[in-house]
C-alpha positions in Angstrom: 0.8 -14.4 10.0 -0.9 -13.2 13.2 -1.9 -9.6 11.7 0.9 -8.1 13.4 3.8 -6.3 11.3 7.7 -6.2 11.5 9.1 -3.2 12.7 11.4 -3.5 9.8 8.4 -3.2 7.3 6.8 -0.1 9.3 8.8 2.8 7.9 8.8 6.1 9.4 8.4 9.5 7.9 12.3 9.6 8.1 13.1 7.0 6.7 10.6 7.2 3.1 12.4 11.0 3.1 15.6 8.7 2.9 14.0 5.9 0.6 12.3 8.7 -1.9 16.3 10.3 -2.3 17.9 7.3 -2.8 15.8 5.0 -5.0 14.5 6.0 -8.3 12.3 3.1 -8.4 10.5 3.5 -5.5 6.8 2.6 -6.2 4.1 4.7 -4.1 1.1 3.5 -3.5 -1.7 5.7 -2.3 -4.3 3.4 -1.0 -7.1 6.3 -0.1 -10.1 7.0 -1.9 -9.9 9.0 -5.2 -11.3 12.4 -3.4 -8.3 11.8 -0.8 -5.9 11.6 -3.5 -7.1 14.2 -5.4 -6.8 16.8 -2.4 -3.0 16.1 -2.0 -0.7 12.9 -2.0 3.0 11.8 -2.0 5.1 13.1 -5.2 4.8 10.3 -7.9 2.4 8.4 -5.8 -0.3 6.2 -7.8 -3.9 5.9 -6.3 -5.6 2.5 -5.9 -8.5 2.6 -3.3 -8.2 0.3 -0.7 -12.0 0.1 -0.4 -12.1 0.1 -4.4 -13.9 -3.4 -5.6 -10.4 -4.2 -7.4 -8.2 -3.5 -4.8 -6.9 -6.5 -5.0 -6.3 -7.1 -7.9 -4.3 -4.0 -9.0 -2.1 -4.0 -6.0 -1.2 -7.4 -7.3 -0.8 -6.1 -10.3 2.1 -3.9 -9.0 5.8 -4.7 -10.1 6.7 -6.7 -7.1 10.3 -6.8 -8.0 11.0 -2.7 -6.7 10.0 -1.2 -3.4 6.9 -0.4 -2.2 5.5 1.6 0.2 1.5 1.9 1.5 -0.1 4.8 3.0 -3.3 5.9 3.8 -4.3 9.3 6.1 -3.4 7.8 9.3 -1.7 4.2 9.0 -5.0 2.1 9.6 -6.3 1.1 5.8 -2.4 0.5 4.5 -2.0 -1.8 7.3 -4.8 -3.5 6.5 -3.9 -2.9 2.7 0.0 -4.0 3.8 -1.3 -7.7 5.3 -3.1 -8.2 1.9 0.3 -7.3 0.1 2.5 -9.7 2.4 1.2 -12.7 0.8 1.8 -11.4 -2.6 5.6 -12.0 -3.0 6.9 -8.4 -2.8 10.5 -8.5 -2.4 10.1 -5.1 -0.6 6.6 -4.0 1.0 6.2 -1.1 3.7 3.8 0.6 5.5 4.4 4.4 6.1 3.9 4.9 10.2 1.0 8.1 10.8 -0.1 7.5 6.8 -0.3 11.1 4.8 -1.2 13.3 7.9 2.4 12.1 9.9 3.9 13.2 6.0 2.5 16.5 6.4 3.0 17.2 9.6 6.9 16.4 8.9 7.2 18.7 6.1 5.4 21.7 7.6 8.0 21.5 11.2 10.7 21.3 7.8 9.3 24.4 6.6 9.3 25.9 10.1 12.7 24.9 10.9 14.1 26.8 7.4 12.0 29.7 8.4 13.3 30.1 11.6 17.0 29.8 10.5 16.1 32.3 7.9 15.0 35.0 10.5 17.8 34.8 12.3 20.0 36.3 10.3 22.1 33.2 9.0 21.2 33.3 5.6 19.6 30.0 3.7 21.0 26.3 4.8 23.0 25.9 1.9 27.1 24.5 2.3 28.8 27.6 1.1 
């Protein structure tokens, strides 16, 4: 391992929206401090601090049987918390591209996009 990462184990915001609808057993992991977490995370994600003294231990503590996915704010401390994980015989590890802020910043142009259908007359974006 030369610290670099797959592209296949870099997921983008797309593709956890995808991940989070399809699999049930999805395991989040949150690897920002407790302060972070506290202000806002992913639905159903569980916190362990990637600068926390037992880091890691509890990530390897992790069922490493069902996906998992790291994030951080930005992308920089769930790499580094990612190349920890590699050598920990996941079956499925990823790293969530842009971290929390990249997840926020998708949902909010979401938001805008439903508001701005809403306006213009359409009604709401269901099938009917």
């Amino acid at each position: 391992q030369n610290g670099t990462q797959a592209a296949d184990e870099l997921l983008t915001v797309a593709q956890l929206a995808v991940m989070i609808e399809d699999q049930s057993n999805l395991q989040l992991v949150d690897v920002r401090t407790p302060a972070e977490y506290e202000a806002g995370q992913l639905e159903g994600a569980i916190n362990i601090d990637y600068k926390g003294v037992d880091f890691e231990k509890e990530l390897a503590l992790l069922d490493k049987a069902r996906p998992t996915v790291l994030y951080c704010a930005r992308g920089g401390r769930s790499h580094k918390a990612y190349l920890l994980g590699a050598g920990m015989e996941f079956e499925q590890l990823y790293d969530l591209e842009g971290g929390y802020k990249a997840w926020m910043a998708a949902q909010a142009e979401t938001r805008r996009v439903v508001i701005h259908h809403n306006r213009d007359g359409r009604g709401d974006l269901s099938d009917s």
